[in-house]
Backbone as a printed PyTorch tensor [residue, N CA C, xyz], in Angstrom:
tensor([[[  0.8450,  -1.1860,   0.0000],
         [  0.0000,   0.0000,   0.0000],
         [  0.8850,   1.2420,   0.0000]],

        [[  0.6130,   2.3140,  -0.5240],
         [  0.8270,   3.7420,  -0.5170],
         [  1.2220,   3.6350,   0.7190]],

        [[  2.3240,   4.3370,   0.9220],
         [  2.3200,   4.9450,   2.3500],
         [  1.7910,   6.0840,   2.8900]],

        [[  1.6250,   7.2490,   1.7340],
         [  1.2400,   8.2600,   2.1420],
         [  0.0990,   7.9780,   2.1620]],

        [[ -0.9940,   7.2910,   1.6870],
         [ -2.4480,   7.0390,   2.1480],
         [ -2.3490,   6.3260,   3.2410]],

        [[ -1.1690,   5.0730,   3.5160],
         [ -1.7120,   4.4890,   4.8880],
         [ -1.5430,   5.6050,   5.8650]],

        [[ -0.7750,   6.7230,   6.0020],
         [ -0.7960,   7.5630,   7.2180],
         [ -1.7420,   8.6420,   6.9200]],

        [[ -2.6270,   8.3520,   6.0090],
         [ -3.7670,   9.8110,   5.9540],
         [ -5.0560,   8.3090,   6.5190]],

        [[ -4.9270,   7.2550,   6.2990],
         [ -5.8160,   6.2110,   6.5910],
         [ -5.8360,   6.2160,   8.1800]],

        [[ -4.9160,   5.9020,   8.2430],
         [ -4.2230,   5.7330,  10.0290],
         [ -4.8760,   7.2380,  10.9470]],

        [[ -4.3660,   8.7380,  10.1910],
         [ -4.8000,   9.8750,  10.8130],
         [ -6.2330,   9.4590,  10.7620]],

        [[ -6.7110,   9.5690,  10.1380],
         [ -8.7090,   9.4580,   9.8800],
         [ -9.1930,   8.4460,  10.9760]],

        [[ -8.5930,   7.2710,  11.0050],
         [ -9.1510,   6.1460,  12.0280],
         [ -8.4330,   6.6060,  13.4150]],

        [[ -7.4270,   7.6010,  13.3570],
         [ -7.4490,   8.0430,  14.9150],
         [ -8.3070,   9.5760,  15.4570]],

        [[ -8.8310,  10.1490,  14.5930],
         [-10.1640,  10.7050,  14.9590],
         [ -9.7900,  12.1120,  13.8750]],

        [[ -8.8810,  12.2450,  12.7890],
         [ -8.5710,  13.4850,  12.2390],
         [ -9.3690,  12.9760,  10.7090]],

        [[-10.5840,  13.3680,  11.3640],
         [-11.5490,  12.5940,   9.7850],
         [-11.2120,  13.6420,   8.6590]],

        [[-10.9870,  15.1800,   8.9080],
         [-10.8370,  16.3430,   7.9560],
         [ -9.7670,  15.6250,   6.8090]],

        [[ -8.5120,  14.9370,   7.2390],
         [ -7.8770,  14.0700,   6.3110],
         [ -8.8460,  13.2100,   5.5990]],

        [[ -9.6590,  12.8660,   5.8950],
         [ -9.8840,  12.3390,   4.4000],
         [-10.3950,  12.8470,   2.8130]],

        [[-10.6080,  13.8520,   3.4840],
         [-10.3420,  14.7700,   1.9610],
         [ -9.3120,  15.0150,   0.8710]],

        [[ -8.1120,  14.3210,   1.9900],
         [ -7.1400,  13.7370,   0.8870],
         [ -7.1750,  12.5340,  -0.0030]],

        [[ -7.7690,  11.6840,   0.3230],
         [ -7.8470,  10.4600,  -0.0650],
         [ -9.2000,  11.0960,  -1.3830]],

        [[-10.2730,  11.6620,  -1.3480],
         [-11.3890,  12.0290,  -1.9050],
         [-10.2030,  12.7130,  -3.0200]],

        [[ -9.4340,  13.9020,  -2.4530],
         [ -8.5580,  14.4990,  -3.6820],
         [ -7.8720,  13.6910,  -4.7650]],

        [[ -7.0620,  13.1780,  -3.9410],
         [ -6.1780,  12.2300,  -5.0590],
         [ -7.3010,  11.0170,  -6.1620]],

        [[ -8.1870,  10.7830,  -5.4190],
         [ -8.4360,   9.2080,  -5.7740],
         [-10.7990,   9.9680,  -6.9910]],

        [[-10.6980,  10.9710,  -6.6320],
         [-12.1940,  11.4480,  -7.0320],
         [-12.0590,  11.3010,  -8.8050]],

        [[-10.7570,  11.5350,  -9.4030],
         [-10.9690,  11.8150, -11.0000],
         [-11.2900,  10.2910, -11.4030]],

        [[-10.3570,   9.7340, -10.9310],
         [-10.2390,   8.4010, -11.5630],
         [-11.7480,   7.3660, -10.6720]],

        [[-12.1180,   7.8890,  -9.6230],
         [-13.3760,   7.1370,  -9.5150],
         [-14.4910,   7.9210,  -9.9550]],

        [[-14.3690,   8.7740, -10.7990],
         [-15.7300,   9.2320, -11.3710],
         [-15.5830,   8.8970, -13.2220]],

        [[-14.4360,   8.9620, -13.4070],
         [-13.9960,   8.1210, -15.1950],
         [-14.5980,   6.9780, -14.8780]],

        [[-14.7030,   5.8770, -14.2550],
         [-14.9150,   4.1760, -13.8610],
         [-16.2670,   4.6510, -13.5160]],

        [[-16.6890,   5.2330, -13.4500],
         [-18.0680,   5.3850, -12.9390],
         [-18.8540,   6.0100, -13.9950]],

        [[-18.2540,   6.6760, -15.3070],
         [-19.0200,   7.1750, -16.1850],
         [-18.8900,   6.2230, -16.9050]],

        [[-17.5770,   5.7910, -17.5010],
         [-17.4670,   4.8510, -18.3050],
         [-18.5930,   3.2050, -18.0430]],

        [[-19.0070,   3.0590, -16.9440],
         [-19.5690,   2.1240, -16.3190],
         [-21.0430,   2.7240, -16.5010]],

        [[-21.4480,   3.7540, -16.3980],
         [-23.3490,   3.9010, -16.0530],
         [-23.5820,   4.9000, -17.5820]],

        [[-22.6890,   5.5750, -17.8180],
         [-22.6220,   6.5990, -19.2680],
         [-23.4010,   7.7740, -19.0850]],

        [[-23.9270,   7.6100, -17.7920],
         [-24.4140,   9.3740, -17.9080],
         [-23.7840,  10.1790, -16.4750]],

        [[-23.5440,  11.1990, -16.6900],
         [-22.6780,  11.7050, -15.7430],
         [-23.4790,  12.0410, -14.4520]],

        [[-24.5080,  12.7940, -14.4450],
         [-25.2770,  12.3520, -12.8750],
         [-25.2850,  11.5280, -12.2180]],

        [[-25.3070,  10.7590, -12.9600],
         [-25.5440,   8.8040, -12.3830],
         [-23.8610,   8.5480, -11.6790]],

        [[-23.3680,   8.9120, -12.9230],
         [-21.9210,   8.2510, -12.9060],
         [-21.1240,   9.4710, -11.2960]],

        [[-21.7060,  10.8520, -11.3320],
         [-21.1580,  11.3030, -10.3820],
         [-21.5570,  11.3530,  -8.8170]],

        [[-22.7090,  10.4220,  -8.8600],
         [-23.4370,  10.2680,  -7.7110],
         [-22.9080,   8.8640,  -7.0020]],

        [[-22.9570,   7.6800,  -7.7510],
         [-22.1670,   7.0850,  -7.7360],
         [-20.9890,   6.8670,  -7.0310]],

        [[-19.9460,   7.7760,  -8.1200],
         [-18.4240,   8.1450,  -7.2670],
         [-18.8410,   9.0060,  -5.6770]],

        [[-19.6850,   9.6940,  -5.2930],
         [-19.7530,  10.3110,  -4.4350],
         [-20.5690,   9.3680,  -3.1220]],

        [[-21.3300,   8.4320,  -3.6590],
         [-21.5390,   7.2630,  -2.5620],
         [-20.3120,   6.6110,  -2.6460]],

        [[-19.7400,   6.2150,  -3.0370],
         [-18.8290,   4.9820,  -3.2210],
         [-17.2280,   5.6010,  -2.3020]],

        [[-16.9430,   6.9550,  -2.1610],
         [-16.1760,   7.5810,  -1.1200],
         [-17.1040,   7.6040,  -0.1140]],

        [[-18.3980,   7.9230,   0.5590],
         [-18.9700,   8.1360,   1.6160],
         [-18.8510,   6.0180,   2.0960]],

        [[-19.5130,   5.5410,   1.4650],
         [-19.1000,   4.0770,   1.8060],
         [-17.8910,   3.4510,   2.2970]],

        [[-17.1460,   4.3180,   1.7110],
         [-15.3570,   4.0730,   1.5190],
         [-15.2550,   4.3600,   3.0960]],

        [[-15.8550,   5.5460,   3.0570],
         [-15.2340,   6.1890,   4.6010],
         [-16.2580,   5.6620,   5.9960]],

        [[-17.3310,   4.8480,   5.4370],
         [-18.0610,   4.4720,   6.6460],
         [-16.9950,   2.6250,   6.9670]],

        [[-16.3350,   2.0680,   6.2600],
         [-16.1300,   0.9350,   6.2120],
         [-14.6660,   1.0130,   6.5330]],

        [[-13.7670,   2.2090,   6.4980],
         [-12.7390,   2.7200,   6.2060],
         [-11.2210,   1.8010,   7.8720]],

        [[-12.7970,   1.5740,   8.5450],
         [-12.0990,   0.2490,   9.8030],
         [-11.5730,  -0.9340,   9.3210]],

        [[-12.5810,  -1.2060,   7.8990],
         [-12.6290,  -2.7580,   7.5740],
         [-11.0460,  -3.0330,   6.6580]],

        [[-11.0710,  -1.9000,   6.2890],
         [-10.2500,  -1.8510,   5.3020],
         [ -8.6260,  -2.6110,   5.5280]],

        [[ -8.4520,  -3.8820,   4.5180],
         [ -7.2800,  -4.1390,   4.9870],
         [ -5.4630,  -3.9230,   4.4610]],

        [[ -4.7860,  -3.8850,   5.5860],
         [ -3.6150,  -3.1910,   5.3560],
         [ -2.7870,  -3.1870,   4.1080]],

        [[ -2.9330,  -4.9630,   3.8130],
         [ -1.9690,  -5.0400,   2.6010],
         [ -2.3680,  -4.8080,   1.0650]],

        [[ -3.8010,  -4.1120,   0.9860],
         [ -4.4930,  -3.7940,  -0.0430],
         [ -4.2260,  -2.7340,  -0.5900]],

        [[ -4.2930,  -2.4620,  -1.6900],
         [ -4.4850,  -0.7880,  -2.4730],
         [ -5.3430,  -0.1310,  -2.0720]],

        [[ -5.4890,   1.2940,  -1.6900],
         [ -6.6900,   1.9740,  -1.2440],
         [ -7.5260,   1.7010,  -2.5570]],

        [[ -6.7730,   2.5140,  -3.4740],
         [ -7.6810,   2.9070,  -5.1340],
         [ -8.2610,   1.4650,  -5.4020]],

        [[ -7.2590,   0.0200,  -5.6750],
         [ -8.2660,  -1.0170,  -5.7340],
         [ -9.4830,  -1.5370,  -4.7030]],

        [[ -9.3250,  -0.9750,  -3.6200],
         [-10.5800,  -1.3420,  -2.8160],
         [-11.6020,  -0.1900,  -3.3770]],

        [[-11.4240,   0.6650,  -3.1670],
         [-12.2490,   2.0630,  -3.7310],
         [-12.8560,   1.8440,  -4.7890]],

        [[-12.0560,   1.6240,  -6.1190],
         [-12.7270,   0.9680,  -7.2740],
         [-13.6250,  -0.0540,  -7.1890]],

        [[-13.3190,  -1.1460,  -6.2960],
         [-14.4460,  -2.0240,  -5.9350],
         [-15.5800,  -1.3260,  -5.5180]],

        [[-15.4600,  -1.0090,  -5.0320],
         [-16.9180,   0.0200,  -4.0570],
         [-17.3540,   0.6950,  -5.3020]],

        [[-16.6420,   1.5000,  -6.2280],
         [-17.5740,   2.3990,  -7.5890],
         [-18.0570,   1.4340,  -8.2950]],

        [[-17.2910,   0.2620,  -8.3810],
         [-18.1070,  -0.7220,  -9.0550],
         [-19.7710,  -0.9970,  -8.4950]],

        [[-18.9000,  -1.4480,  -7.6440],
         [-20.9120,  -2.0780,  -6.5960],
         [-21.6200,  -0.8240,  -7.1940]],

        [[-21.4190,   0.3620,  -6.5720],
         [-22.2870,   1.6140,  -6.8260],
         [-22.9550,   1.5840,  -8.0920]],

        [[-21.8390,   1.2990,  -9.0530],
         [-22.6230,   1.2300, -10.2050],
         [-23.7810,   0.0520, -10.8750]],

        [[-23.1770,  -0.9310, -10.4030],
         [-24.4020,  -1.8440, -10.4230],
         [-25.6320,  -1.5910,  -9.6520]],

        [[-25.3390,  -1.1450,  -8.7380],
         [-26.7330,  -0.2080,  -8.0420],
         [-27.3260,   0.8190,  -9.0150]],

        [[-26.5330,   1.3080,  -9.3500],
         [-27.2940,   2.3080, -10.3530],
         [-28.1340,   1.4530, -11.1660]],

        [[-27.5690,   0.6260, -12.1130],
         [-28.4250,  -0.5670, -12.9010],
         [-29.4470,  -1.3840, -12.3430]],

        [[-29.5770,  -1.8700, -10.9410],
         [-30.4920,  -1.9920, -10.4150],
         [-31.9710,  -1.5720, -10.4070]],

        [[-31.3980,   0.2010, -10.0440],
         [-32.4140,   1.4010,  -9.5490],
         [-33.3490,   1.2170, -11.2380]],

        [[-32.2910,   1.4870, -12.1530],
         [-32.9060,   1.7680, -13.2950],
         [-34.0760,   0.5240, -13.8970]],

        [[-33.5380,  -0.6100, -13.6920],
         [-34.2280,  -1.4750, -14.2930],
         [-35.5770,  -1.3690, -13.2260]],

        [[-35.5790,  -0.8630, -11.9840],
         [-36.9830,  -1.5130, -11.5560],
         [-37.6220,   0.5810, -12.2250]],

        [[-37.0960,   1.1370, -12.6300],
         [-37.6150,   1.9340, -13.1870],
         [-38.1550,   2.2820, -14.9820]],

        [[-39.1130,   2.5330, -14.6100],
         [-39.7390,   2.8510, -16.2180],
         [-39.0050,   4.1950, -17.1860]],

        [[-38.8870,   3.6300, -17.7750],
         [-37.8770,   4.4390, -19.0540],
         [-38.8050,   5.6570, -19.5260]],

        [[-38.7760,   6.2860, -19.8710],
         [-39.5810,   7.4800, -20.4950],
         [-38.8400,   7.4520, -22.1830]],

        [[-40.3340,   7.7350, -22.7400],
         [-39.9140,   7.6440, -24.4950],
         [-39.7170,   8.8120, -25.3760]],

        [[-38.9890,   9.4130, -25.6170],
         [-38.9630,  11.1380, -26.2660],
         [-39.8860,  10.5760, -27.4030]],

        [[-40.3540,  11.5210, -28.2960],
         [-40.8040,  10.9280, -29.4290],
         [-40.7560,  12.7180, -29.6520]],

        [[-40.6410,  12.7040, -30.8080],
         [-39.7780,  13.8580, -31.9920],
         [-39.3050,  14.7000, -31.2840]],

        [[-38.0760,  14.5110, -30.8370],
         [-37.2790,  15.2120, -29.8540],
         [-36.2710,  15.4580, -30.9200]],

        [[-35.9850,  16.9080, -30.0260],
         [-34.8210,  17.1670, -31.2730],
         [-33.3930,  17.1990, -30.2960]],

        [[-33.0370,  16.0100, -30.0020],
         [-32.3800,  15.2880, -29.5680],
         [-31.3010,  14.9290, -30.6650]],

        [[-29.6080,  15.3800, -30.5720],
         [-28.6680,  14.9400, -31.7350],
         [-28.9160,  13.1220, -31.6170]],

        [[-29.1740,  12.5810, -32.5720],
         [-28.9480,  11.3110, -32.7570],
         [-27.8870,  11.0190, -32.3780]],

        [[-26.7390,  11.4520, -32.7870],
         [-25.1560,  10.9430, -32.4420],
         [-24.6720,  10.9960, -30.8570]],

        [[-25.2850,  11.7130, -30.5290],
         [-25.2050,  11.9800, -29.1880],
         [-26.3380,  11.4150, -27.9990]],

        [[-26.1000,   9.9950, -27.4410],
         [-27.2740,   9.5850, -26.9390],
         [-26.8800,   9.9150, -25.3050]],

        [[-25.4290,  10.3920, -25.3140],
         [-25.3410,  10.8700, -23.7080],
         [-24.3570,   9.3130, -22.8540]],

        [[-24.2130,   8.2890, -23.9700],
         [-23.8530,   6.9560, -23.2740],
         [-22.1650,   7.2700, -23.7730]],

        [[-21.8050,   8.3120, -24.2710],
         [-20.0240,   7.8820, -24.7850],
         [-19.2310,   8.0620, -23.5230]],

        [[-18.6220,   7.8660, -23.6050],
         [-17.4780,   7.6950, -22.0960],
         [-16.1320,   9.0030, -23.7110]],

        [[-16.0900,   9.6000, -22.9890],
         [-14.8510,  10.8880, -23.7290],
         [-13.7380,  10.4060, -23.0930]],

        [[-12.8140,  10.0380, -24.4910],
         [-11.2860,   9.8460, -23.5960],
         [-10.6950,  10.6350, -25.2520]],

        [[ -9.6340,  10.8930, -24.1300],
         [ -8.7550,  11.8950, -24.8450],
         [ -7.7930,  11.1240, -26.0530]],

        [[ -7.6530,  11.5500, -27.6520],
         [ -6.8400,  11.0050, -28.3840],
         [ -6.7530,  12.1910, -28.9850]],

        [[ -6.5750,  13.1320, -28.7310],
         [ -5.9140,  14.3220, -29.2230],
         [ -4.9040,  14.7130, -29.3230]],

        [[ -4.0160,  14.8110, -30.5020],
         [ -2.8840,  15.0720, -30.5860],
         [ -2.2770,  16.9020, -30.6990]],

        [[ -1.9080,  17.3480, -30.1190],
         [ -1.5040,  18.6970, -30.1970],
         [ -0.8200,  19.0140, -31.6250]],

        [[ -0.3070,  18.2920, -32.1520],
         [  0.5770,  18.5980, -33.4610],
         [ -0.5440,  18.3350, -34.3670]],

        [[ -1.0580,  17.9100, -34.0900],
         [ -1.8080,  17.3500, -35.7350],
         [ -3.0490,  18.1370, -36.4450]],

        [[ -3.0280,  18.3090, -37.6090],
         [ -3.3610,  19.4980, -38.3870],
         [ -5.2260,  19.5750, -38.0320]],

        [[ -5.6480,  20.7080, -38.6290],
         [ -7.2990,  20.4210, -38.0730],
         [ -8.2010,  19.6870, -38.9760]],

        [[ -7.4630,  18.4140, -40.0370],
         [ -8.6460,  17.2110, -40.3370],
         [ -7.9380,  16.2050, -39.5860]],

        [[ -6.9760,  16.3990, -39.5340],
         [ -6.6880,  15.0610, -38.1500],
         [ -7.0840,  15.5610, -36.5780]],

        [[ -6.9540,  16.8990, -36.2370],
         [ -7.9220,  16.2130, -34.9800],
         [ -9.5670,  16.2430, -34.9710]],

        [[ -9.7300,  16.9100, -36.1020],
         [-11.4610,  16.4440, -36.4750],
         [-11.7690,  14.6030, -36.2090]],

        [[-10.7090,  13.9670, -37.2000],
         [-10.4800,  12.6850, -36.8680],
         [-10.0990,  12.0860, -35.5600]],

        [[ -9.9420,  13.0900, -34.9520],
         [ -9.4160,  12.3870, -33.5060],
         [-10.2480,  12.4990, -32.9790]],

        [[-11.0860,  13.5570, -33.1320],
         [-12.5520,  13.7810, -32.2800],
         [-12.8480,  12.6670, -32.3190]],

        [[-13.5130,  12.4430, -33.6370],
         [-14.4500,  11.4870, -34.1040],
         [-14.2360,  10.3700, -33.4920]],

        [[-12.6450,   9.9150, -33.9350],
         [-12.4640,   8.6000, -33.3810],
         [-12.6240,   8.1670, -31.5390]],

        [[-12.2270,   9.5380, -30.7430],
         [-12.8860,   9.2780, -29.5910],
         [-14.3460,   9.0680, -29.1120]],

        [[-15.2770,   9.6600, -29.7670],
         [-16.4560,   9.3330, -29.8800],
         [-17.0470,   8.1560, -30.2350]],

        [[-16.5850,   7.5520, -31.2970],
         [-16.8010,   6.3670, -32.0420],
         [-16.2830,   5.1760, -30.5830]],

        [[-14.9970,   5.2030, -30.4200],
         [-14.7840,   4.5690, -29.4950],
         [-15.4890,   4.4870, -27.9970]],

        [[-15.5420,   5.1520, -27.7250],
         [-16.5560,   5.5210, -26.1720],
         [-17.5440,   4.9860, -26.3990]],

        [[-18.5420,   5.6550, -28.1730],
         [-19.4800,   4.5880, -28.0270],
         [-19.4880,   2.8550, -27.9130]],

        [[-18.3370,   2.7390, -28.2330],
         [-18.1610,   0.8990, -28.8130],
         [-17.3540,   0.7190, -27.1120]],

        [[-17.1450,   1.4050, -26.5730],
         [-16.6060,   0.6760, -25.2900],
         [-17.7860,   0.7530, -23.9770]],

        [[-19.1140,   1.4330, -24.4130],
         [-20.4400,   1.6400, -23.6510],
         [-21.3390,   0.3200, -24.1160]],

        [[-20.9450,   0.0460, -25.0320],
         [-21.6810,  -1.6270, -25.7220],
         [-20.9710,  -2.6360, -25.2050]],

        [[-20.2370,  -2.9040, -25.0260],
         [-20.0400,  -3.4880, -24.1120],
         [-20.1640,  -4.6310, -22.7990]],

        [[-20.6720,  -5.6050, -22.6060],
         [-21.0020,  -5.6540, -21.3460],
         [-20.5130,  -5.2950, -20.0840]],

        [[-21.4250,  -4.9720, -18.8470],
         [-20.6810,  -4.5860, -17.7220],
         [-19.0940,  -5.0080, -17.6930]],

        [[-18.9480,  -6.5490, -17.3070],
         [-17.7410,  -7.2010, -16.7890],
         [-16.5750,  -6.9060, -17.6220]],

        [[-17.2420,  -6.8560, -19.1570],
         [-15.8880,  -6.5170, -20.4590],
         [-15.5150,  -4.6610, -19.9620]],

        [[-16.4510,  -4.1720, -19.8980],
         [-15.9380,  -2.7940, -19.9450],
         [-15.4450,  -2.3760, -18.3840]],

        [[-15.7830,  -2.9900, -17.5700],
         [-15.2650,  -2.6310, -16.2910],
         [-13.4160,  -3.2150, -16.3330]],

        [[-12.9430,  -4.6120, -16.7320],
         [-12.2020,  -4.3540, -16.9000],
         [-11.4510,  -4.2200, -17.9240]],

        [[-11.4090,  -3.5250, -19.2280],
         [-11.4900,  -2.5450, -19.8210],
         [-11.0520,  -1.6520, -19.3870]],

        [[-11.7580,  -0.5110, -18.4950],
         [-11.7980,   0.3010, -18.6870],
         [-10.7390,   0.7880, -17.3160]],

        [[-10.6470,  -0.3300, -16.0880],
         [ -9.6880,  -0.3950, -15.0500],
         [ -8.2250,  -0.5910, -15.4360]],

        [[ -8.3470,  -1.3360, -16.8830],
         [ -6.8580,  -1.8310, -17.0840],
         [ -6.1770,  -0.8450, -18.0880]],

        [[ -6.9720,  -0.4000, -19.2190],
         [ -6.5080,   0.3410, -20.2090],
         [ -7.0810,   2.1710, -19.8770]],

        [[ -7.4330,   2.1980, -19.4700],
         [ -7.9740,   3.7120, -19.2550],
         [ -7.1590,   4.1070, -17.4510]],

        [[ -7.5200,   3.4690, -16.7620],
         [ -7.0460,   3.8370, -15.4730],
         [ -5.6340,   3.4720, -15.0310]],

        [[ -5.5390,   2.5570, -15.4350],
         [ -3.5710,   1.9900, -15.7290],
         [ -3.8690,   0.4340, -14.8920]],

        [[ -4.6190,   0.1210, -14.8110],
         [ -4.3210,  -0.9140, -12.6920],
         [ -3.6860,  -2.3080, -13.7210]],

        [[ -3.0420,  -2.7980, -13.3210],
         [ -2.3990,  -3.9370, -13.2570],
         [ -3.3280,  -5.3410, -13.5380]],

        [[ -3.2860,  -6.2210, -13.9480],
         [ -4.0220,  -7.1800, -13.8200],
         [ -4.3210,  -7.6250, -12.6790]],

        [[ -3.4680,  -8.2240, -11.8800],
         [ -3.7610,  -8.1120, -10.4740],
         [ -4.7140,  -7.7350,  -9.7380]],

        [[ -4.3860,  -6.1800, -10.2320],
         [ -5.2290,  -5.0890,  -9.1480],
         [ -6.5530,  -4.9170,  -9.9330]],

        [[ -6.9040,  -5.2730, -11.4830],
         [ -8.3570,  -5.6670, -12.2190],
         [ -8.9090,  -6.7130, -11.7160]],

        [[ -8.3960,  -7.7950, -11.1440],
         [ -8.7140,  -9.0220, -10.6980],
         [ -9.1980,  -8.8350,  -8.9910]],

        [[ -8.4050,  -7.6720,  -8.3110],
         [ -8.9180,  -7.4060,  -6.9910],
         [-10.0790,  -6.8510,  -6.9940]],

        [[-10.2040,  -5.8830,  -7.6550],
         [-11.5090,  -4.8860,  -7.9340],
         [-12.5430,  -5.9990,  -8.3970]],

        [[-12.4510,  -6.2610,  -9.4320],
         [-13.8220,  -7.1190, -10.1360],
         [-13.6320,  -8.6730,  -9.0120]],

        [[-13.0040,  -9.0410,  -7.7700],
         [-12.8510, -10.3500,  -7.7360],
         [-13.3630, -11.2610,  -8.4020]],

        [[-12.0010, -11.5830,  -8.8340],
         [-12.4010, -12.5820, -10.2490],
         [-10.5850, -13.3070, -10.4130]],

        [[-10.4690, -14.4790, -11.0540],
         [ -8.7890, -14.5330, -11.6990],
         [ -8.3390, -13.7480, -12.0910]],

        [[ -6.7410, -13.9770, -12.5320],
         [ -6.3210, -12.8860, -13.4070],
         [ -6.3090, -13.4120, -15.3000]],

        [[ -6.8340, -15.0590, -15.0070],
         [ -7.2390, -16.0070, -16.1820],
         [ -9.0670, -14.7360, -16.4940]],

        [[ -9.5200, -14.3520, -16.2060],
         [-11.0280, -14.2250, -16.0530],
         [-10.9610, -12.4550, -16.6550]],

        [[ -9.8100, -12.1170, -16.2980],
         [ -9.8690, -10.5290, -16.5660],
         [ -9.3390, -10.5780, -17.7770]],

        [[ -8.4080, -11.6210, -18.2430],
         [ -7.7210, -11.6170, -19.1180],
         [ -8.8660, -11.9030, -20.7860]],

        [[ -9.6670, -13.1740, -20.1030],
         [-10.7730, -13.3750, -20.8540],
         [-11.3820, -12.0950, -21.4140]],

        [[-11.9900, -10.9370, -20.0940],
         [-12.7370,  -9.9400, -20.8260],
         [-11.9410,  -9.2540, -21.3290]],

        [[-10.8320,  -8.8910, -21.1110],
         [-10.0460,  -8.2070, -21.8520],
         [-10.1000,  -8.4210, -23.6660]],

        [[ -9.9000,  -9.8500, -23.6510],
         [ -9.4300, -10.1750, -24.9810],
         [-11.1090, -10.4620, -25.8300]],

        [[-12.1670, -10.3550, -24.7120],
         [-13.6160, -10.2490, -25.7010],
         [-14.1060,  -8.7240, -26.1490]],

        [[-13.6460,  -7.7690, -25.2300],
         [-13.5520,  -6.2710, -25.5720],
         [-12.5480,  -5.9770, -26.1340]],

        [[-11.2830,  -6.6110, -26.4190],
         [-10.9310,  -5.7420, -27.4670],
         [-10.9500,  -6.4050, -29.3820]],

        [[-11.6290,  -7.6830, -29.0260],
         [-12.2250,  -8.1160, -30.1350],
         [-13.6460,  -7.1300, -30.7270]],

        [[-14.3650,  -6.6690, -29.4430],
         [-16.1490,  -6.1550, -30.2470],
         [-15.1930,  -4.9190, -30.5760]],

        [[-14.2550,  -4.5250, -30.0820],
         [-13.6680,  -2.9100, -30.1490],
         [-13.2170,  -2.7990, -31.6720]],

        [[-12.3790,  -4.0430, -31.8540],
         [-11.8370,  -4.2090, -32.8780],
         [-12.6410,  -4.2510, -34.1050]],

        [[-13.7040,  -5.2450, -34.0870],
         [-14.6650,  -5.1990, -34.8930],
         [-15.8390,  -4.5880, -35.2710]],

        [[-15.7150,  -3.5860, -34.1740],
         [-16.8550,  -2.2140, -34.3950],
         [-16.5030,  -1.2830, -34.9810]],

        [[-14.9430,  -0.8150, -34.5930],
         [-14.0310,   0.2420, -35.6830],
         [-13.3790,  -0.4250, -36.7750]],

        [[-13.0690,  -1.4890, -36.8390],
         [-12.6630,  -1.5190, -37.9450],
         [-13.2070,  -0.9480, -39.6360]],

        [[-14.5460,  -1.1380, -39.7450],
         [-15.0430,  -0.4830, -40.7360],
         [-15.0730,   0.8400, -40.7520]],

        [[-14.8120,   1.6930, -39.8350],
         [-14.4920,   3.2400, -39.6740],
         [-13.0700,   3.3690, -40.0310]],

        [[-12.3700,   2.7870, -39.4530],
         [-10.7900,   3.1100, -39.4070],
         [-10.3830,   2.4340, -41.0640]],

        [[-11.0760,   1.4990, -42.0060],
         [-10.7570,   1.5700, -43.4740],
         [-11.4670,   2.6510, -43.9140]],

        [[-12.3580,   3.2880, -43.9080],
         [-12.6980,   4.4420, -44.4520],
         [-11.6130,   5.9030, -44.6810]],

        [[-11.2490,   5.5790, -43.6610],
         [-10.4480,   6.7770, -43.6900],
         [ -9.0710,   6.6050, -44.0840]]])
């Protein structure tokens, strides 16, 4: 574990709770990316990250020493987010009908950055695009493929530490890995010969 989190962990469990606003600092970007990328709309996805630190910090006793904070944490945005999926399914969907709503834009892309600073303005038009295109094809997805997905290649974590979060093998992460980046592969590919 971090050391500098185990002694902001350690301060908090000896009664200096104001420290944990460090742990919320460092650790809030990357559990609200896993949390959009996971539910695709950002209310959801930021409500989410914001239970999933309040949880963090009610359990924050349980928590054990030789663990990663961020991989336990990530576990917890996970759960959250399957809660979100929960909430939704026992809820009724509402139907726009002639909404002038962009088609391309259904609100489900997860935005990751492939922008290149050098590159002229039809290549980063293309870079747009291609981030868009992608976000959408990594929101199709199923949960388990895009969670780790999106823990291993977007957030950096280790196999290992994908396998702590989702408990699961590191045979099992490896699986979704290699079924998401097959639909990935085969969803852009007909975009990426076009161009």
């Amino acid at each position: 574990m971090d050391a500098i989190d185990a002694a902001i962990i350690d301060a908090v469990l000896a009664g200096e709770v104001d420290r944990y606003a460090q742990l919320v600092t460092k650790y809030q970007d990357g559990a609200l990316r896993l949390a959009l990328s996971l539910v695709g709309n950002y209310d959801d996805a930021k409500d989410a990250s914001q239970e999933a630190f309040v949880s963090a910090y009610r359990a924050l006793g349980r928590f054990r020493r030789g663990a990663k904070f961020s991989t336990w944490l990530y576990r917890i945005v996970v759960n959250e987010c399957k809660d979100v999926y929960r909430r939704r399914a026992r809820q009724p969907q509402p139907v726009l009908v002639g909404s002038a709503v962009d088609p391309q834009d259904d609100g489900t892309a997860l935005v990751l950055d492939v922008e290149d600073p050098t590159a002229g303005p039809s290549d980063q038009l293309a870079n747009r695009e291609l981030s868009r295109r992608l976000g959408r094809a990594i929101h199709e997805l199923g949960l388990k493929q895009r969670t780790a997905f999106v823990l291993h290649h977007v957030e950096g974590l280790s196999l290992d530490e994908v396998a702590g979060v989702m408990r699961c093998r590191v045979g099992t992460v490896k699986s979704h890995l290699f079924r998401a980046t097959e639909h990935l592969r085969s969803t852009l590919a007909p975009w990426m010969e076009e161009g």
